[in-house]
PDB file of N, CA, C and O in Angstrom:
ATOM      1  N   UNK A   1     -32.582 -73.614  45.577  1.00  0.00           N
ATOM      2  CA  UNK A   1     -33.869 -73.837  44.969  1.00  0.00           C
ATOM      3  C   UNK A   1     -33.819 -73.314  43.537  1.00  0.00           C
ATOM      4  O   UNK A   1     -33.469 -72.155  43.317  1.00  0.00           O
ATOM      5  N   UNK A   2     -34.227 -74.307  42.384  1.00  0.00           N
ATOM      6  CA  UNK A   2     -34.565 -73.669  40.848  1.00  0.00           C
ATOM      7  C   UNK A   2     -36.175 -73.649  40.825  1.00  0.00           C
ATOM      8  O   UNK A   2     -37.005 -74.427  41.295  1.00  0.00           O
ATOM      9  N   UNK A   3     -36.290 -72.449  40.092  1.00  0.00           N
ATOM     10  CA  UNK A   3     -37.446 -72.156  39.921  1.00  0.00           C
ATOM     11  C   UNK A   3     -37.670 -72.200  38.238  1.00  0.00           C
ATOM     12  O   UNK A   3     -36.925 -71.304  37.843  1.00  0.00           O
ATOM     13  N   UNK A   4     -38.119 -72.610  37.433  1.00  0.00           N
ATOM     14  CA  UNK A   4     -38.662 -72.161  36.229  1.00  0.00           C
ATOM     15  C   UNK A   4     -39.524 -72.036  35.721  1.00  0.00           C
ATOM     16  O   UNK A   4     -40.015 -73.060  35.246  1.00  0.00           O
ATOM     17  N   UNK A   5     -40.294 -70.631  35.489  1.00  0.00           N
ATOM     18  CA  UNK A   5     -41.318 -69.679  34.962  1.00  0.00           C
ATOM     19  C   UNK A   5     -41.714 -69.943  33.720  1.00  0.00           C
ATOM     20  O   UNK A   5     -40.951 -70.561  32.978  1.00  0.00           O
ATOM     21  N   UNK A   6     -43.002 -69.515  33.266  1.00  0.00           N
ATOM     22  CA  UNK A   6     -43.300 -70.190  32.025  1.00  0.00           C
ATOM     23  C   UNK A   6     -43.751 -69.103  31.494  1.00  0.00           C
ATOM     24  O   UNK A   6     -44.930 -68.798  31.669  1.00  0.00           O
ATOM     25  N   UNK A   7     -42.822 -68.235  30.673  1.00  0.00           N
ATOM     26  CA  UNK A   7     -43.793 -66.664  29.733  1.00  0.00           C
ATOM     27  C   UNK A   7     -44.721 -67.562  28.324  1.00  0.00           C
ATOM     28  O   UNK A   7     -44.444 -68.383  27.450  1.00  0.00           O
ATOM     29  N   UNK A   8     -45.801 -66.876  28.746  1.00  0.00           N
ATOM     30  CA  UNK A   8     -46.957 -67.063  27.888  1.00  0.00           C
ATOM     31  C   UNK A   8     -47.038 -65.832  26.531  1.00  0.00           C
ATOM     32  O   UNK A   8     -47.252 -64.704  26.974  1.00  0.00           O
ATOM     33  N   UNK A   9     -46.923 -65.887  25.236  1.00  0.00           N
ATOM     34  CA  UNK A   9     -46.991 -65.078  24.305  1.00  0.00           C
ATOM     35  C   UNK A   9     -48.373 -65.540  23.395  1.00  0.00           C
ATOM     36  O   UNK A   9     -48.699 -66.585  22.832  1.00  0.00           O
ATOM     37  N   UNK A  10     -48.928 -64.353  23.538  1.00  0.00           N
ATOM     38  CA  UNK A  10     -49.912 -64.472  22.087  1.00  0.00           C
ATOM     39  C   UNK A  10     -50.305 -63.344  21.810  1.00  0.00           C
ATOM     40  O   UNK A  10     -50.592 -62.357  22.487  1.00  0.00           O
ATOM     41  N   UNK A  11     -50.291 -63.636  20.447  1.00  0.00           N
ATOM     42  CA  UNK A  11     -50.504 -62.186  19.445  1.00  0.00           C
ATOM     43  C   UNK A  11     -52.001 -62.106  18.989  1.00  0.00           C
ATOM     44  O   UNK A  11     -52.651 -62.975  18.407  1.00  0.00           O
ATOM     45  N   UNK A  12     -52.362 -60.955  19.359  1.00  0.00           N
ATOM     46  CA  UNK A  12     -53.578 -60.128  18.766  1.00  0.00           C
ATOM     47  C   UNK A  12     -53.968 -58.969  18.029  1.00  0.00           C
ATOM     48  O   UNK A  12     -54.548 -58.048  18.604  1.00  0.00           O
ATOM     49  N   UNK A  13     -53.711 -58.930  16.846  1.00  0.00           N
ATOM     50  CA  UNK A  13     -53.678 -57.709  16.139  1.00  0.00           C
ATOM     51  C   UNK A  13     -52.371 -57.793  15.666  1.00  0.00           C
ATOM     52  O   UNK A  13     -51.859 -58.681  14.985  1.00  0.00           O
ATOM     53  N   UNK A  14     -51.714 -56.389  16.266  1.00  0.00           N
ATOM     54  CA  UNK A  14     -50.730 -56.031  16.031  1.00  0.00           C
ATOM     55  C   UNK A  14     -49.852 -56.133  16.899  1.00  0.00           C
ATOM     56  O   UNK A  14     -48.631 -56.093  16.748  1.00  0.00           O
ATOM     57  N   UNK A  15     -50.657 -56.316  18.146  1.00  0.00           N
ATOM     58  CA  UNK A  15     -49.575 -56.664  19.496  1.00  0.00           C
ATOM     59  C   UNK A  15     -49.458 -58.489  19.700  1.00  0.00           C
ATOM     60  O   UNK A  15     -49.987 -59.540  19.338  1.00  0.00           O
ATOM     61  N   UNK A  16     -48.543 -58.029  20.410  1.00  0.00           N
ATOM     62  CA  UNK A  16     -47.852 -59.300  21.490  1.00  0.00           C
ATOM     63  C   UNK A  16     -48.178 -59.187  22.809  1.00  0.00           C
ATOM     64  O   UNK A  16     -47.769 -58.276  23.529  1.00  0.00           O
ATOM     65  N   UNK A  17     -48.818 -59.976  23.119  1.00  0.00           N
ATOM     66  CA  UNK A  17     -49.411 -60.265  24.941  1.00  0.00           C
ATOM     67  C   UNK A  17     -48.330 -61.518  25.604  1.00  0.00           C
ATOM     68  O   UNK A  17     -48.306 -62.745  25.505  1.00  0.00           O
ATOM     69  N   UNK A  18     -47.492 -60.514  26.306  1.00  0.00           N
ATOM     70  CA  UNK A  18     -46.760 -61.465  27.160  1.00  0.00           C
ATOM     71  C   UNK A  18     -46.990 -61.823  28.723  1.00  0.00           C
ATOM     72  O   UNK A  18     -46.987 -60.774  29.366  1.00  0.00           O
ATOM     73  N   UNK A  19     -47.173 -62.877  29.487  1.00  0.00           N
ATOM     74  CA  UNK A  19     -47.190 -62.743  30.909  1.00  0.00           C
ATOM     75  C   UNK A  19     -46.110 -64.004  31.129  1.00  0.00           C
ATOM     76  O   UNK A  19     -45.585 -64.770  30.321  1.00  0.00           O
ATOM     77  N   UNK A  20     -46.038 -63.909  32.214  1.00  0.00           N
ATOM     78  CA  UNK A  20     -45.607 -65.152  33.460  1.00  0.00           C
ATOM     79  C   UNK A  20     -46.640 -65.769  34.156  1.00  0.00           C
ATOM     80  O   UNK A  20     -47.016 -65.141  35.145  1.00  0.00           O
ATOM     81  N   UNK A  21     -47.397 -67.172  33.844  1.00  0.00           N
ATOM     82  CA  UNK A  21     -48.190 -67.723  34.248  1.00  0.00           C
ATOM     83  C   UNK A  21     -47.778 -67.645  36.568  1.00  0.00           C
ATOM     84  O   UNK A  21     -48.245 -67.110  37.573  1.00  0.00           O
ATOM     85  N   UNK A  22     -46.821 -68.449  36.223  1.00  0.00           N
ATOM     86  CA  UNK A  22     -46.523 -67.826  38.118  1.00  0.00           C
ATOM     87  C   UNK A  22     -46.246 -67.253  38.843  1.00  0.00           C
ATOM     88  O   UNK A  22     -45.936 -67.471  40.015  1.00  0.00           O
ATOM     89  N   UNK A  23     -46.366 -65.739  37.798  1.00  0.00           N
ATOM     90  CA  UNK A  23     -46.223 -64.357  38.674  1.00  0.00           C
ATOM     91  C   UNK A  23     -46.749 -63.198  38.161  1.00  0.00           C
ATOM     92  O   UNK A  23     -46.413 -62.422  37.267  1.00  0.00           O
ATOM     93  N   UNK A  24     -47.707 -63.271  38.985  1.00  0.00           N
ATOM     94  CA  UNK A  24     -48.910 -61.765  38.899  1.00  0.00           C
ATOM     95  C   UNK A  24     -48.676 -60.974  38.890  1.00  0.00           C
ATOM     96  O   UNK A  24     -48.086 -60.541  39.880  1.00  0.00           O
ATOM     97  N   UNK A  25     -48.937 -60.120  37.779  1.00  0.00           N
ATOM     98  CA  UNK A  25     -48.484 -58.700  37.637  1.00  0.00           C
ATOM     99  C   UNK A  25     -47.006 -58.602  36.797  1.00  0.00           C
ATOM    100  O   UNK A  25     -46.418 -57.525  36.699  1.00  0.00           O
ATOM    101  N   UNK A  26     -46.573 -59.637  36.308  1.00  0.00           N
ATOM    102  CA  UNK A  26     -45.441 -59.560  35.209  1.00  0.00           C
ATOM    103  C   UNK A  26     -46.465 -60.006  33.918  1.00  0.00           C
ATOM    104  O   UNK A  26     -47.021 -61.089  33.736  1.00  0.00           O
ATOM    105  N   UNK A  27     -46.505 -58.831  33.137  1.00  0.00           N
ATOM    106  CA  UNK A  27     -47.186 -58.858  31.656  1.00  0.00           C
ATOM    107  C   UNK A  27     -46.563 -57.332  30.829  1.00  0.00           C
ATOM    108  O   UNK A  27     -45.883 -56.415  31.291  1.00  0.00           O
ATOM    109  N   UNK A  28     -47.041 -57.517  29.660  1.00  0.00           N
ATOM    110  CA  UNK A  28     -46.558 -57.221  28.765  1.00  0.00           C
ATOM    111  C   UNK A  28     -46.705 -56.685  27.721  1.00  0.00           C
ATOM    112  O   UNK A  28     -46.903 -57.706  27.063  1.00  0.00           O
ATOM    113  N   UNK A  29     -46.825 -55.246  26.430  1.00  0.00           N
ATOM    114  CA  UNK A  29     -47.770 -55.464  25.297  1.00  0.00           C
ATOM    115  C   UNK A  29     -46.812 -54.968  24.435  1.00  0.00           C
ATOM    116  O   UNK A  29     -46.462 -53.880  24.892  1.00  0.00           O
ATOM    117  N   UNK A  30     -46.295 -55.183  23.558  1.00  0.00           N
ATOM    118  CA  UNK A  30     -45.257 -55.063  22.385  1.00  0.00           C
ATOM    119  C   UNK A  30     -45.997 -55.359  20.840  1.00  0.00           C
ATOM    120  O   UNK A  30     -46.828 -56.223  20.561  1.00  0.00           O
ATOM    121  N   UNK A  31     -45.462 -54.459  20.075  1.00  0.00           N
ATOM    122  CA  UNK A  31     -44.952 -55.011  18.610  1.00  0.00           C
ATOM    123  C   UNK A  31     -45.032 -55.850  17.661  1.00  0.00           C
ATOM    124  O   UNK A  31     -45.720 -56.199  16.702  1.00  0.00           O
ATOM    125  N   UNK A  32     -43.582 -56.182  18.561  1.00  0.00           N
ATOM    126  CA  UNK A  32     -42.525 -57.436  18.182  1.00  0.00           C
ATOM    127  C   UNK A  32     -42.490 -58.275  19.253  1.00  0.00           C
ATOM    128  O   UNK A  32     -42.346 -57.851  20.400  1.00  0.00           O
ATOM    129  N   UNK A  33     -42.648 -59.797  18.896  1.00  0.00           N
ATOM    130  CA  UNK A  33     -42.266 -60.088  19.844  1.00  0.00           C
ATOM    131  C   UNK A  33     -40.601 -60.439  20.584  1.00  0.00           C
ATOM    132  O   UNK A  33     -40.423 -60.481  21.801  1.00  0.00           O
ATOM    133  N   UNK A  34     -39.953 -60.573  19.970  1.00  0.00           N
ATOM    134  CA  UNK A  34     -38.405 -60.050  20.648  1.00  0.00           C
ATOM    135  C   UNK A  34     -38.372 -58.985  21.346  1.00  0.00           C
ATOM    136  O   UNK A  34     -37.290 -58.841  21.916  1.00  0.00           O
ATOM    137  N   UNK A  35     -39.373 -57.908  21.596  1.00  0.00           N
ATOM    138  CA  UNK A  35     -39.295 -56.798  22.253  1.00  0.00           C
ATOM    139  C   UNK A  35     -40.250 -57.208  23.392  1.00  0.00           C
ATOM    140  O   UNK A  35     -40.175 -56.883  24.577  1.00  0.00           O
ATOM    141  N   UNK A  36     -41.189 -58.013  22.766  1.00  0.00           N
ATOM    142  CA  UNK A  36     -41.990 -58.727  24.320  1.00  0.00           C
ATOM    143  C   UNK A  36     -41.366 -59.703  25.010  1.00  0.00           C
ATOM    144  O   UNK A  36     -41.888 -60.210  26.003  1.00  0.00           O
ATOM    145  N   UNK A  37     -39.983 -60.125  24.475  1.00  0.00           N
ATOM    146  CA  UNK A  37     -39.276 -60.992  25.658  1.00  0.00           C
ATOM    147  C   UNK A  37     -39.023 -60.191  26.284  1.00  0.00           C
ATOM    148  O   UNK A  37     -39.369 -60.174  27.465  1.00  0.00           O
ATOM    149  N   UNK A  38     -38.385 -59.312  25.771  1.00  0.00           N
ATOM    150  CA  UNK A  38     -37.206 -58.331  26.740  1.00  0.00           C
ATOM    151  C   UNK A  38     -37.884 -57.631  27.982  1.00  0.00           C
ATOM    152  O   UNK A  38     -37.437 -57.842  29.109  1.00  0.00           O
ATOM    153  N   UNK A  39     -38.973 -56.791  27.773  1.00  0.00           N
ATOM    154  CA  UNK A  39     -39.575 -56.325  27.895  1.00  0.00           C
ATOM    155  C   UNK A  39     -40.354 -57.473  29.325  1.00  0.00           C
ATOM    156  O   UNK A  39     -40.608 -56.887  30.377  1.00  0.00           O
ATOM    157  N   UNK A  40     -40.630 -58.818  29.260  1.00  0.00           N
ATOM    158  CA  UNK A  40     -41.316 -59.465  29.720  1.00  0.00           C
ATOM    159  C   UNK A  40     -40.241 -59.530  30.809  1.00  0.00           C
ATOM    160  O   UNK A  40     -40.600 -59.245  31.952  1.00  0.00           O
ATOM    161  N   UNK A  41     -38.874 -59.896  30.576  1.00  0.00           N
ATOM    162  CA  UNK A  41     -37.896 -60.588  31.653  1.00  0.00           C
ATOM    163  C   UNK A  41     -37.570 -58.861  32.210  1.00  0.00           C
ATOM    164  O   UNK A  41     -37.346 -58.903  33.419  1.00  0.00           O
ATOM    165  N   UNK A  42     -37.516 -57.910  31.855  1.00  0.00           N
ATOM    166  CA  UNK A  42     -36.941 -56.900  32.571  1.00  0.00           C
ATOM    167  C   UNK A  42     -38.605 -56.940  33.615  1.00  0.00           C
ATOM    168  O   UNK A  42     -38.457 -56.787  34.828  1.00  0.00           O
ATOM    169  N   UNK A  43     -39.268 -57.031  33.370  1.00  0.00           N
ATOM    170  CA  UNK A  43     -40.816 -57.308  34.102  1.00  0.00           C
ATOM    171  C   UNK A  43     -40.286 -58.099  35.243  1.00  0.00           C
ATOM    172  O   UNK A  43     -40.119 -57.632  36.370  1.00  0.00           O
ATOM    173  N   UNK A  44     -40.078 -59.099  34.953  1.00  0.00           N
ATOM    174  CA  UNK A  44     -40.000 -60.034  36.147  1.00  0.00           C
ATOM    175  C   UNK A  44     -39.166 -60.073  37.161  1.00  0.00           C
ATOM    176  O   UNK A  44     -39.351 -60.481  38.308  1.00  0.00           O
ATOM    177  N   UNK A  45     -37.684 -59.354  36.366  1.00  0.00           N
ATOM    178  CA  UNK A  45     -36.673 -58.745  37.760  1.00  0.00           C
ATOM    179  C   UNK A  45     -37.019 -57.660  38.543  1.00  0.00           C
ATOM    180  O   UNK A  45     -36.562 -57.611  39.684  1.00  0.00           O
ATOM    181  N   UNK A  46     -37.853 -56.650  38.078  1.00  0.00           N
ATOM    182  CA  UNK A  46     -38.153 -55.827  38.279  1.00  0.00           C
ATOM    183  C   UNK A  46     -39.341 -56.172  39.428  1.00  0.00           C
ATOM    184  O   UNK A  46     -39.276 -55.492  40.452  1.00  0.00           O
ATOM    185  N   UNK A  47     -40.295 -57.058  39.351  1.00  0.00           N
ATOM    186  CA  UNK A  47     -41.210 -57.353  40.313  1.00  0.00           C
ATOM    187  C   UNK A  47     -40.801 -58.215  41.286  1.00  0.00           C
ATOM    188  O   UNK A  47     -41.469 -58.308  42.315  1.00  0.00           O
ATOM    189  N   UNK A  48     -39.493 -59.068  41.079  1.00  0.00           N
ATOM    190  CA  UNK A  48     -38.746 -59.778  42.172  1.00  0.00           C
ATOM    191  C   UNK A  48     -38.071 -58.683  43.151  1.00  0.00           C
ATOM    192  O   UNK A  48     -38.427 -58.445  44.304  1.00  0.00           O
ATOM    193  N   UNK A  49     -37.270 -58.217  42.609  1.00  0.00           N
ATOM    194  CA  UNK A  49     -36.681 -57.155  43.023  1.00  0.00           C
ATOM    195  C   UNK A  49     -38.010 -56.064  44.106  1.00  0.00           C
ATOM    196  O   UNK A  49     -37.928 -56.144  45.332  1.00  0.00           O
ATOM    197  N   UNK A  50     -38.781 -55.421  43.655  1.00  0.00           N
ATOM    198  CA  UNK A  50     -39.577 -54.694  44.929  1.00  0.00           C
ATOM    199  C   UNK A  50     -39.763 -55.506  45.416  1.00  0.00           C
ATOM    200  O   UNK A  50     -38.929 -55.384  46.314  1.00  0.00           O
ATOM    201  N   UNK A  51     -40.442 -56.747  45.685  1.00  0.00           N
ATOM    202  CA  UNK A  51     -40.453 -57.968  45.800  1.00  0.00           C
ATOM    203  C   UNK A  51     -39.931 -57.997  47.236  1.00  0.00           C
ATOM    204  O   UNK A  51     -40.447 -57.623  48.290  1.00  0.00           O
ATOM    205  N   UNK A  52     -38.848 -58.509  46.978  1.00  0.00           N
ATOM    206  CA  UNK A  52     -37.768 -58.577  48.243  1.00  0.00           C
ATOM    207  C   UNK A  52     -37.560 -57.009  48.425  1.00  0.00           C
ATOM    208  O   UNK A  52     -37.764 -56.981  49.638  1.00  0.00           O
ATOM    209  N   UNK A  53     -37.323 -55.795  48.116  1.00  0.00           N
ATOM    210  CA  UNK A  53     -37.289 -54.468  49.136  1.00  0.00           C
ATOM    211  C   UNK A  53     -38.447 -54.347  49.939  1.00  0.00           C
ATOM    212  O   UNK A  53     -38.712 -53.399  50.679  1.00  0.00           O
ATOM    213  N   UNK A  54     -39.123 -55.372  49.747  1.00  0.00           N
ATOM    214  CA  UNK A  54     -40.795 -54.948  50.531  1.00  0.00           C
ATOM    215  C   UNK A  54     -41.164 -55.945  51.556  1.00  0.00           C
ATOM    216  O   UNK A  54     -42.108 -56.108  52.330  1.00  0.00           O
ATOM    217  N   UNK A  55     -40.143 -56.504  51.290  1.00  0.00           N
ATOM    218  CA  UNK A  55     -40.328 -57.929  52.735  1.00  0.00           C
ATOM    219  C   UNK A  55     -39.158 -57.225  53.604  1.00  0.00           C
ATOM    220  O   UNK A  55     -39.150 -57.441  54.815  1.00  0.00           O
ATOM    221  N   UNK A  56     -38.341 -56.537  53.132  1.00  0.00           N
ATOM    222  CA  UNK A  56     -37.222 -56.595  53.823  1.00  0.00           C
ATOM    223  C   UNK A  56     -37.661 -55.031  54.571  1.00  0.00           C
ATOM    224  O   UNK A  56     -36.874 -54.622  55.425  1.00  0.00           O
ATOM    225  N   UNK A  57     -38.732 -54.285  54.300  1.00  0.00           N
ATOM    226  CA  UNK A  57     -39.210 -53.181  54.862  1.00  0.00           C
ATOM    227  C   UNK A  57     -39.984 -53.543  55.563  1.00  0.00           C
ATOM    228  O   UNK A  57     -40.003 -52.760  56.513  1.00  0.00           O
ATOM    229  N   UNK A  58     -40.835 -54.464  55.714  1.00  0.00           N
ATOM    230  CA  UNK A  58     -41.707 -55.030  56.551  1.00  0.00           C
ATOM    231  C   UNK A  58     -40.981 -55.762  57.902  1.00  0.00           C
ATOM    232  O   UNK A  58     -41.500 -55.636  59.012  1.00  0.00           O
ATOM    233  N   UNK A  59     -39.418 -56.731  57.654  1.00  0.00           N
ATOM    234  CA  UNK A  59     -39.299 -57.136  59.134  1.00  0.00           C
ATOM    235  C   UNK A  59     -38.640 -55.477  59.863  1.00  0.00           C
ATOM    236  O   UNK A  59     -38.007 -55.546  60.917  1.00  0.00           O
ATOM    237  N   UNK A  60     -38.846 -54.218  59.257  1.00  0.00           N
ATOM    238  CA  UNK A  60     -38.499 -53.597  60.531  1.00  0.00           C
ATOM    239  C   UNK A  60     -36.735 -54.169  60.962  1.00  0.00           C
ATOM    240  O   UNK A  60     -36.578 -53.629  62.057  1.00  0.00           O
ATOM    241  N   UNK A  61     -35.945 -54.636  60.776  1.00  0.00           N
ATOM    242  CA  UNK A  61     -34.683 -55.268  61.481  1.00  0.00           C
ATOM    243  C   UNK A  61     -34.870 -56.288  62.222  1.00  0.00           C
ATOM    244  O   UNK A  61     -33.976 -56.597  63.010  1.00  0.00           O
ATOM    245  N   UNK A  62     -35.868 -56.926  62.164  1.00  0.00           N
ATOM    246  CA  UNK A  62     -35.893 -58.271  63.153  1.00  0.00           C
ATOM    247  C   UNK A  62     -34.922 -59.268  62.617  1.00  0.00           C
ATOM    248  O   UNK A  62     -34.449 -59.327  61.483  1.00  0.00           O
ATOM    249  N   UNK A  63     -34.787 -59.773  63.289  1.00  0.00           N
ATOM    250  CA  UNK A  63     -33.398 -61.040  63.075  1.00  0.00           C
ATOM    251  C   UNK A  63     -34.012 -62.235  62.180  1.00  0.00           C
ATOM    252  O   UNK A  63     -35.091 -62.736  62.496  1.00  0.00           O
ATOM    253  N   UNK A  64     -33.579 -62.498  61.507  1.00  0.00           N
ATOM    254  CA  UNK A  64     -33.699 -63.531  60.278  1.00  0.00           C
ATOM    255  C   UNK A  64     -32.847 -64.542  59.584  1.00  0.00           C
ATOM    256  O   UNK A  64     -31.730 -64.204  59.192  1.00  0.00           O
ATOM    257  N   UNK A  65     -33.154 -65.390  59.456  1.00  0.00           N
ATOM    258  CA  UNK A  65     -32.491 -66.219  58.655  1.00  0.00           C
ATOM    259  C   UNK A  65     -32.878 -66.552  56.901  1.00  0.00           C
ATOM    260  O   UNK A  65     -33.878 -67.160  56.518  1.00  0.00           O
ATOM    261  N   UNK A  66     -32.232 -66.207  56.378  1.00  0.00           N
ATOM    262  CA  UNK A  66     -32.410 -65.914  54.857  1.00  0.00           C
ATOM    263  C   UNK A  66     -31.365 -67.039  53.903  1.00  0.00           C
ATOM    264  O   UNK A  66     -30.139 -67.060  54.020  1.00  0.00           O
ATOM    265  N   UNK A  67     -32.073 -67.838  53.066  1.00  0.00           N
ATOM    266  CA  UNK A  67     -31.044 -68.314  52.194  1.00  0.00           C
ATOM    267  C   UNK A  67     -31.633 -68.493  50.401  1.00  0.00           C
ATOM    268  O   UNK A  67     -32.621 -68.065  49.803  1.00  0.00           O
ATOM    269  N   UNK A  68     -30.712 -69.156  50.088  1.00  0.00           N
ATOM    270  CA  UNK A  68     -30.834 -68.949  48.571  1.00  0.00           C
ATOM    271  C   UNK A  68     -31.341 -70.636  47.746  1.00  0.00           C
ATOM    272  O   UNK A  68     -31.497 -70.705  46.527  1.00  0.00           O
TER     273      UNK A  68
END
């Protein structure tokens, strides 16, 4: 499966407002915006990532089938 995410940037002031329209809770407030990419994508591994440690704490060890 490809997935591709759409980071949203807009500047107000002095900052940069970054999110991911299809994933809640990846946002952002920077600067620069080159520092609101970075900043935005370390966001989004970072919320994939608990992400999956938190499903995978929830089956308890039940038997599963998992793919990519």
């Amino acid at each position: 499966m490809h997935t591709t995410l759409s980071a949203v940037y807009q500047q107000r002031g002095d900052w940069y407002i970054g999110y991911v329209e299809e994933l809640p809770g990846a946002n952002v407030q920077e600067h620069i915006l080159e520092q609101a990419r970075e900043s935005l994508k370390e966001a989004v591994t970072l919320i994939i990532e608990s992400n999956r440690t938190l499903g995978r704490e929830e089956l308890h060890g039940e038997p599963v089938l998992r793919e990519e």
